[in-house]
MDTraj code that builds the backbone (N, CA, C; nanometers):
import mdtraj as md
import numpy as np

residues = "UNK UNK UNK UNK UNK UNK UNK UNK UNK UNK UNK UNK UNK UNK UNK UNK UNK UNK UNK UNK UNK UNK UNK UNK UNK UNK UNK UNK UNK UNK UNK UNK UNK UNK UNK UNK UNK UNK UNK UNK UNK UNK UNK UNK UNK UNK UNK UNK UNK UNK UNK UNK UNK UNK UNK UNK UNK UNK UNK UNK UNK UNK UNK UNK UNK UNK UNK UNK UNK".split()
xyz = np.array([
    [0.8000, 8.6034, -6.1144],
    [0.8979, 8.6402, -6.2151],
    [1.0353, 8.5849, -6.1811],
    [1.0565, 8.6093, -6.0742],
    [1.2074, 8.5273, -5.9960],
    [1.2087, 8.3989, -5.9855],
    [1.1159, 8.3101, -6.0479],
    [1.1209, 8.1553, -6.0065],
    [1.2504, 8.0913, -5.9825],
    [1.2586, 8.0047, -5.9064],
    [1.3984, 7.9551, -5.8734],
    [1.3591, 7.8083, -6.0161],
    [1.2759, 7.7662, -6.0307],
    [1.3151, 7.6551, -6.1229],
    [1.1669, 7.6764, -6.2245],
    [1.2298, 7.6251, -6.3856],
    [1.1840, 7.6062, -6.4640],
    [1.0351, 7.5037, -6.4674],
    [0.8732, 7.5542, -6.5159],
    [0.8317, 7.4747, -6.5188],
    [0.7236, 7.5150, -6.6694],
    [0.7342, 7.4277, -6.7180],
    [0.6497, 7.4125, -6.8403],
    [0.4849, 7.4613, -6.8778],
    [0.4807, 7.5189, -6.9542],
    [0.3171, 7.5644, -6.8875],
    [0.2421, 7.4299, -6.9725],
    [0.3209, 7.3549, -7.0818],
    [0.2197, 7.2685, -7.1772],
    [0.2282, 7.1487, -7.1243],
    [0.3345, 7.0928, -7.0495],
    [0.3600, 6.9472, -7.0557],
    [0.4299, 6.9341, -6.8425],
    [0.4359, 7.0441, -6.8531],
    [0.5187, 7.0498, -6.6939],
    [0.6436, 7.0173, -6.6605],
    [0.6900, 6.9613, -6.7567],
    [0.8387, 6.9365, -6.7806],
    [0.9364, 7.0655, -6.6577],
    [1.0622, 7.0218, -6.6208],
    [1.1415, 7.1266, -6.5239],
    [1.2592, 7.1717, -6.6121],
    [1.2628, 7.0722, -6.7448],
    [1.4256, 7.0734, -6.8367],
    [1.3867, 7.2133, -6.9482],
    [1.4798, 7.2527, -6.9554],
    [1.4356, 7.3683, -7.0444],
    [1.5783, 7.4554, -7.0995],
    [1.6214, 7.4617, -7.2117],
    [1.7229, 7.5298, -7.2782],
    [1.7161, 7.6614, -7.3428],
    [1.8173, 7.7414, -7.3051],
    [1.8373, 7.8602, -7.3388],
    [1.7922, 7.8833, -7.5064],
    [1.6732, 7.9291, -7.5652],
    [1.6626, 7.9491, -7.6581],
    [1.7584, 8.1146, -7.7484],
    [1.7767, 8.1052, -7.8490],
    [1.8165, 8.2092, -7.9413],
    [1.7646, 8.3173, -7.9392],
    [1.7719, 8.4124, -7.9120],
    [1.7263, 8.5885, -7.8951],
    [1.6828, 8.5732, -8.0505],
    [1.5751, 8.6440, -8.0925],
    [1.5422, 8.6254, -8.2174],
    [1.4606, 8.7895, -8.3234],
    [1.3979, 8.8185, -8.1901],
    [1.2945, 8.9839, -8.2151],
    [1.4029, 9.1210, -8.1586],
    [1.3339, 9.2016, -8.2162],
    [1.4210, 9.3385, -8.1664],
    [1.3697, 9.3535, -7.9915],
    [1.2466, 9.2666, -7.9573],
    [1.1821, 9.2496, -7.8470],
    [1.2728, 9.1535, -7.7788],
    [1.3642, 9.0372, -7.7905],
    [1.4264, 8.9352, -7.7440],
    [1.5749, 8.9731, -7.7185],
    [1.6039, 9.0821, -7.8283],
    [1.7676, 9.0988, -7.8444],
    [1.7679, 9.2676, -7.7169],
    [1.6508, 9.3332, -7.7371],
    [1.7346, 9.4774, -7.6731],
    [1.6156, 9.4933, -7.5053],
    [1.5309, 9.4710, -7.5516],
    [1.3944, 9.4876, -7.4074],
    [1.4062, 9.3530, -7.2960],
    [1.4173, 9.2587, -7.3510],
    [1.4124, 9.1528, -7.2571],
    [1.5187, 9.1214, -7.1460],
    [1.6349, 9.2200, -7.2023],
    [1.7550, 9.2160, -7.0925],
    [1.7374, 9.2982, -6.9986],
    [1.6717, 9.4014, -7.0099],
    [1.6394, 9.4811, -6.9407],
    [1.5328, 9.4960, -6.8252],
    [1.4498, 9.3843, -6.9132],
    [1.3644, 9.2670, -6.7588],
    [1.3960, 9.1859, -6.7194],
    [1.5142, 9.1664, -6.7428],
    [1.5906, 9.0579, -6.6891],
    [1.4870, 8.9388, -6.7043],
    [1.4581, 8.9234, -6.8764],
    [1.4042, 8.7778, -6.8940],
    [1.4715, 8.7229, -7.0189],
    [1.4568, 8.5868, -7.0394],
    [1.5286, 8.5428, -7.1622],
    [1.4345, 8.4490, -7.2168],
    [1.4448, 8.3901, -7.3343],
    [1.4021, 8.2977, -7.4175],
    [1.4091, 8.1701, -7.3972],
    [1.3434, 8.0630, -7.3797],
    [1.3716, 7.9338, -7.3504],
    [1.3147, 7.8121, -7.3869],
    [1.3632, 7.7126, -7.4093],
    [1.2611, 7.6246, -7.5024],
    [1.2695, 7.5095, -7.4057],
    [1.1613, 7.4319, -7.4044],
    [1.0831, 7.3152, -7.2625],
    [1.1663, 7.2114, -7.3951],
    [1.2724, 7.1226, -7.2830],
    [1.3356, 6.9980, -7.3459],
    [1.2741, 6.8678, -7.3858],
    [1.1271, 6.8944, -7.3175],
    [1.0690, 6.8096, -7.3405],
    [0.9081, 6.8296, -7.4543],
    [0.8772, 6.9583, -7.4518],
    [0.8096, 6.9309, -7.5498],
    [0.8112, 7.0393, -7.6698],
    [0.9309, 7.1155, -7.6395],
    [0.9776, 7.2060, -7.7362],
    [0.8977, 7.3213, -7.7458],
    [0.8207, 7.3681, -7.6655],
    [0.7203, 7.4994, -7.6795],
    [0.8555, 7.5875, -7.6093],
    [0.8156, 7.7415, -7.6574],
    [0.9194, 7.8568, -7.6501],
    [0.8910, 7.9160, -7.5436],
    [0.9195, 7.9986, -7.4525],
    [0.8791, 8.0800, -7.3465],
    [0.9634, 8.1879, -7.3429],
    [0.9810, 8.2536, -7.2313],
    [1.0287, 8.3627, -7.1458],
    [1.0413, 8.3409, -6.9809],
    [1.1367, 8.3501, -7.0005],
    [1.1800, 8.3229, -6.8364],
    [1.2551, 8.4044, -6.7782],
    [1.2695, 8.4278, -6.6438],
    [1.3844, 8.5133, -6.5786],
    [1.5132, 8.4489, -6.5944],
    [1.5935, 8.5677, -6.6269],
    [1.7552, 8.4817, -6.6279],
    [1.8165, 8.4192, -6.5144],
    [1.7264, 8.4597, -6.3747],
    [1.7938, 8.3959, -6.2864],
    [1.7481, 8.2049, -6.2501],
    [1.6395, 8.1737, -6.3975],
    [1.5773, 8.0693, -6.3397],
    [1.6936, 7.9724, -6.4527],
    [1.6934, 7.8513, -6.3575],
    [1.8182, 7.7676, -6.4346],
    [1.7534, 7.7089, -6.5964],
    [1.8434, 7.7418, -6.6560],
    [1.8418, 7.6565, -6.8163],
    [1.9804, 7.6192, -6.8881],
    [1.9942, 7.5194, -6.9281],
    [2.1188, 7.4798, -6.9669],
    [2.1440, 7.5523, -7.1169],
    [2.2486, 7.5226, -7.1115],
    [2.2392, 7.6354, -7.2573],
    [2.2519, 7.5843, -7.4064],
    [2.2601, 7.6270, -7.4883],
    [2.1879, 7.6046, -7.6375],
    [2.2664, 7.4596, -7.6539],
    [2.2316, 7.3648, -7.7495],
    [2.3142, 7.2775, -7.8061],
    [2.3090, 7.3359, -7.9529],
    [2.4502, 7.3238, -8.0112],
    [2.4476, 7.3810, -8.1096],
    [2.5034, 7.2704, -8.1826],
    [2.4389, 7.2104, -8.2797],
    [2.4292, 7.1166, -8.3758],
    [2.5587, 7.1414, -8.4690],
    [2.6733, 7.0352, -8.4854],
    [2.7056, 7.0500, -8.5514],
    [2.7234, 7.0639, -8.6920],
    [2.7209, 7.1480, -8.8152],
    [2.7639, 7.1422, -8.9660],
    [2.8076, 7.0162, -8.9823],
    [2.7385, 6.9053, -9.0577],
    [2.8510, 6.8318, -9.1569],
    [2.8732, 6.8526, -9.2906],
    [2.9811, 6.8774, -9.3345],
    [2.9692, 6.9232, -9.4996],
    [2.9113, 6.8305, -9.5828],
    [2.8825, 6.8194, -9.7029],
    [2.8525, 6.6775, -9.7679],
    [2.9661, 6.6340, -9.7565],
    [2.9866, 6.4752, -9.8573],
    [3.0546, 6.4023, -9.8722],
    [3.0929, 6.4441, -10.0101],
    [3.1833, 6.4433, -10.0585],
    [3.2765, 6.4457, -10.1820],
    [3.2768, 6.3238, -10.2586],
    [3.2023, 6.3743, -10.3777],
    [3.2117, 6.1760, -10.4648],
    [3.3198, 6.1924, -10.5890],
])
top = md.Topology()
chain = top.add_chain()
for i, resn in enumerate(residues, 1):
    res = top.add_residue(resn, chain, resSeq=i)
    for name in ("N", "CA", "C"):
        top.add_atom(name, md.element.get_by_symbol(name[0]), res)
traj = md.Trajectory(xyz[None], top)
């Protein structure tokens, strides 16, 4: 449960980003196991991980508005 580093269960990948809390299971119970949400950078499957295992954190895409004609 304490892993010191991230590893993929589909692809084995080590890169892995802080995914979005999403369930009433993700937002209020999972802090409390001290686990979080996380998505493999390389092949995008979701997990659960301990917060103490490293993940970089969300990229958050910027909005472009449309263009105005």
């Amino acid at each position: 449960m304490f892993s010191s580093e991230y590893h993929c269960l589909d692809c084995g990948s080590t890169e892995a980003y802080r995914s979005r809390r999403r369930t009433f299971l993700e937002k209020y119970v999972y802090p409390i196991l001290l686990l979080q949400p996380v998505r493999c950078a390389s092949c995008y499957r979701r997990t659960n991980a301990s917060v103490f295992t490293p993940a970089r954190p969300r990229e958050d895409r910027a909005v472009v508005p449309p263009h105005a004609a």
